[in-house]
C-alpha positions in Angstrom: 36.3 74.1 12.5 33.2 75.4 14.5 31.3 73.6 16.9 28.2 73.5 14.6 30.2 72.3 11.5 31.6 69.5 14.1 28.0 68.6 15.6 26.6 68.5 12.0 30.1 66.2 10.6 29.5 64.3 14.0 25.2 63.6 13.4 26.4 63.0 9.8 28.7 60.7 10.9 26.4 58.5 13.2 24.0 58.7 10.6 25.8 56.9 8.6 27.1 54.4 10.6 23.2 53.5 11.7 22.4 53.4 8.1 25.6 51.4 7.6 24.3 49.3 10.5 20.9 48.6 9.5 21.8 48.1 6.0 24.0 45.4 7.7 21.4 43.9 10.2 18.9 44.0 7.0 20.9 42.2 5.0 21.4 39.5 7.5 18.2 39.4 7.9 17.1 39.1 4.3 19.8 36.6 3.6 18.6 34.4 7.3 15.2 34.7 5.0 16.9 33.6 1.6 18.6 30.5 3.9 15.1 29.4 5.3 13.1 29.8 2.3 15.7 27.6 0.3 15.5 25.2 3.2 11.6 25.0 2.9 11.8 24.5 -0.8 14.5 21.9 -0.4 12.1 20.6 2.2 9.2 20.4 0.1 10.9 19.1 -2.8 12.2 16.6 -0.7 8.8 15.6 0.5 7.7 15.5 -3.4 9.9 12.9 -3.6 9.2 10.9 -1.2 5.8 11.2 -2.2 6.5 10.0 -5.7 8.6 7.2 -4.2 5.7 6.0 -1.9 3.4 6.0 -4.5 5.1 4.0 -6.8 5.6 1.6 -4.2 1.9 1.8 -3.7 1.6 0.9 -7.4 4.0 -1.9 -7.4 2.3 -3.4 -4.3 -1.1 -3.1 -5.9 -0.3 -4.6 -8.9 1.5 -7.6 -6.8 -1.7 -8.6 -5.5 -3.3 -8.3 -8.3 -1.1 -10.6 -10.1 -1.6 -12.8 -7.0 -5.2 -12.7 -6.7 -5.4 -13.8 -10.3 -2.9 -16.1 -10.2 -5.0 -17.4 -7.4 -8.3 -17.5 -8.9 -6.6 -19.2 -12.4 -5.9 -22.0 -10.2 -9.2 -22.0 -8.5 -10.5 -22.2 -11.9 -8.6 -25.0 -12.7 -9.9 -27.0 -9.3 -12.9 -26.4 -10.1 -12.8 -27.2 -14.1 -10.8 -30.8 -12.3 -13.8 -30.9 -10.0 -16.5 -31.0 -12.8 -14.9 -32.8 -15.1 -14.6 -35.6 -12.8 -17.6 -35.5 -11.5 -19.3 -35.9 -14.9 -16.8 -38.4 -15.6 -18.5 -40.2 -12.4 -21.9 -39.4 -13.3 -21.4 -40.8 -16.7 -20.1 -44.0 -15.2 -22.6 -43.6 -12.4 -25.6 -43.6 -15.3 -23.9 -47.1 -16.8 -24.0 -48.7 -14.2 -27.7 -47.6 -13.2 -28.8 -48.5 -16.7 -27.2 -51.9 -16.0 -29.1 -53.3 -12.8 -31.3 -56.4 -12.6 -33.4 -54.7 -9.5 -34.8 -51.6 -8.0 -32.8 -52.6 -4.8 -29.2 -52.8 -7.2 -30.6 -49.5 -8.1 -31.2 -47.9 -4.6 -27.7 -49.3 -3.6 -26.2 -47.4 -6.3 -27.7 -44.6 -6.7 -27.1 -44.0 -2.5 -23.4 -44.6 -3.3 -23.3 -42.5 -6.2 -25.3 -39.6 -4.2 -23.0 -40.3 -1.0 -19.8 -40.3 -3.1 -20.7 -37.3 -4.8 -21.8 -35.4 -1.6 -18.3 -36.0 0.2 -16.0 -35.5 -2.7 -18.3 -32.0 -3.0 -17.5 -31.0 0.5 -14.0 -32.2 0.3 -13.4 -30.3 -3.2 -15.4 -27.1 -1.4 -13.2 -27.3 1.5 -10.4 -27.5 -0.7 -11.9 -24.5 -2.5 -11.9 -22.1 0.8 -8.8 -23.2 2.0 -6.9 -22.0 -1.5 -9.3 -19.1 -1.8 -8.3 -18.1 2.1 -4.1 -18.6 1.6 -4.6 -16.5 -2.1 -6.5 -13.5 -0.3 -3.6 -13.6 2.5 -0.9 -13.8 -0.2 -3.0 -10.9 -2.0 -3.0 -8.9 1.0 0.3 -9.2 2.1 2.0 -6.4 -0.4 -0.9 -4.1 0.5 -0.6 -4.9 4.2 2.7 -4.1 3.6 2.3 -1.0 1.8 -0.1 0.3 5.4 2.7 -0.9 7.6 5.1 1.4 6.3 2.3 4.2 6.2 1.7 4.3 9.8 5.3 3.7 10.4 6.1 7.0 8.1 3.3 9.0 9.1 4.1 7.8 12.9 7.3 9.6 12.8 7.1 13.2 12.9 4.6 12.5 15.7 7.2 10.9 17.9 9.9 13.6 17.3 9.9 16.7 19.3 7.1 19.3 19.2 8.4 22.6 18.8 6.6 24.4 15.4 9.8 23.3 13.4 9.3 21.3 10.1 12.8 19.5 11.4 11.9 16.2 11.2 
């Protein structure tokens, strides 16, 4: 063999192993690609997830205190049908007795008791009132409250983890 058919077998020859190598190093390098763009996907799909998941929680918790807000006001309703129905029970009976006195003084008397009466048992029913009204909006809140908690908690997270442009988290 001659020395230029050996030079031209030898060129050849490392030609082809640096195109044998960088078909190598580009496949690693297309398949390191392949590996982190299914990881991203799995990633986001992940995150898809867990944004469907929160969300129906969100639902559920809304519709909780819904329920207990109108729970709530249903029996605020009913107080306050008690409430009236007693009172013009009492002013019915309050009347009768009016329309029975024998002097303007019998009538004074009652009519300060009646007005008394009816003044306290209204602050005591009102009290009542914003006492109920203030435990059913904190029963009410409670799911959504809840619901924020775990927000902050879940959003709180990546923040705490290390800082390094990754989406590891």
């Amino acid at each position: 063999m001659t020395e230029t058919a050996t030079v031209t077998q030898a060129t050849a020859q490392a030609f082809q192993d640096t195109f044998a190598k960088s078909k190598s190093d580009m496949e690693g390098v297309m398949k390191a690609q392949q590996e982190q763009l299914q990881k991203a996907a799995s990633q986001i799909t992940k995150g898809f997830e867990d944004l469907t998941a929160f969300t129906k929680g969100n639902v559920e918790a809304v519709v909780a205190s819904s329920t207990i807000a109108a729970k709530g006001a249903e029996e605020m309703g009913r107080q306050v049908a008690a409430f009236t129905q007693t009172s013009f029970e009492k002013s019915l009976a309050a009347g009768k007795a009016m329309m029975g006195v024998k002097t303007i003084q019998e009538l004074a008397t009652l009519q300060h008791g009646f007005a008394q009466s009816s003044f306290d048992t209204m602050v005591n029913e009102m009290t009542r009132l914003q006492e109920l009204s203030v435990k059913v909006a904190g029963e009410a809140m409670a799911p959504l409250n809840a619901r924020v908690n775990l927000a902050v908690e879940t959003l709180a997270k990546p923040l705490n983890g290390p800082v390094n442009g990754s989406m590891n988290g």
